[in-house]
C-alpha positions in Angstrom: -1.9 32.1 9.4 -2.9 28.5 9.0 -5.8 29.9 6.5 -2.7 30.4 3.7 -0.6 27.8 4.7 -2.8 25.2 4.0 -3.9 26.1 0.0 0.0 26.8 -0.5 0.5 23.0 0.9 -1.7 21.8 -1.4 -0.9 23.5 -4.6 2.9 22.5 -3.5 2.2 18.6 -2.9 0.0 18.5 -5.8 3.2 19.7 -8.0 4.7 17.0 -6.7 2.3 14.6 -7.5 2.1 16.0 -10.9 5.7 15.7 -11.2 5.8 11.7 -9.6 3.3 10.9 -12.2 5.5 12.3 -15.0 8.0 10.0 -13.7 6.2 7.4 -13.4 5.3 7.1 -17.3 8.4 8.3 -18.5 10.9 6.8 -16.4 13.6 5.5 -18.0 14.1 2.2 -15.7 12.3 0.4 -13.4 13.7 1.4 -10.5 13.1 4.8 -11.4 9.4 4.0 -12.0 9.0 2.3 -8.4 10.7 4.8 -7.0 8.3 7.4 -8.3 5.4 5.0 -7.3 6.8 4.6 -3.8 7.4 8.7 -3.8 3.7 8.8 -5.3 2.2 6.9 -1.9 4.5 9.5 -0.1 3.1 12.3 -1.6 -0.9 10.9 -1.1 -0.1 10.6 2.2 0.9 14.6 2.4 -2.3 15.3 0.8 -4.7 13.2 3.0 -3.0 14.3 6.4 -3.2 18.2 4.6 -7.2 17.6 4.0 -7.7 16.0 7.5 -6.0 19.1 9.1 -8.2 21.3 6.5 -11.2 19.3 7.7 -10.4 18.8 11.2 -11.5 14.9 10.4 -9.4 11.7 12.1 -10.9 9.4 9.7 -7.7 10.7 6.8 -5.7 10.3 9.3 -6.9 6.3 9.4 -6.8 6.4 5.8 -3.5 8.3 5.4 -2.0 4.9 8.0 -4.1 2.7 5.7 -2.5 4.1 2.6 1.2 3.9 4.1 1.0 0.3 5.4 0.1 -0.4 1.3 2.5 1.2 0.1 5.3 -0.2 1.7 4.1 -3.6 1.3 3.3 -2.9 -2.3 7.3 -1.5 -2.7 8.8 -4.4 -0.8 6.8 -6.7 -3.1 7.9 -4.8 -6.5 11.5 -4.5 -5.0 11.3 -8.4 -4.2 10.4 -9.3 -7.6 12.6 -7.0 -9.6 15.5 -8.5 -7.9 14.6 -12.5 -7.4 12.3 -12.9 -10.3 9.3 -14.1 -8.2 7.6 -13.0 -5.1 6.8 -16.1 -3.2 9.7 -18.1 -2.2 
């Protein structure tokens, strides 16, 4: 079963990537665009944990973690200066 599931995963979270990145040029705000961007670390995240299980790796897993610790930081920091202005109090 797990030799279909995991090419239908990937197609899937690849359309959404597809569909994040279309966002991300044409969004009409941005808010909108960092939301996609933050949806677009989401979404990498998917695929890496998807080709680690494919692989039977750990070391997507690491980067999958390494990825998501970015990402957040790199969305607080976009939040942060949308609202204040400036990054570093």
């Amino acid at each position: 079963m797990l030799s279909w599931v995991i090419p239908v995963a990937f197609a899937l979270v690849t359309a959404a990537v597809a569909m994040n990145f279309w966002r991300l040029i044409r969004g009409p705000s941005l808010p909108d665009r960092i939301l996609a961007l933050d949806t677009l670390y989401v979404n990498t995240i998917a695929l890496l944990v998807l080709l680690g299980i494919h692989l039977a790796s750990a070391l997507y897993f690491e980067a999958a973690l390494l990825i998501a610790l970015m990402g957040f930081v790199g969305t607080v920091a976009l939040c942060k200066y949308l609202l204040r202005g400036d990054i570093i109090e």
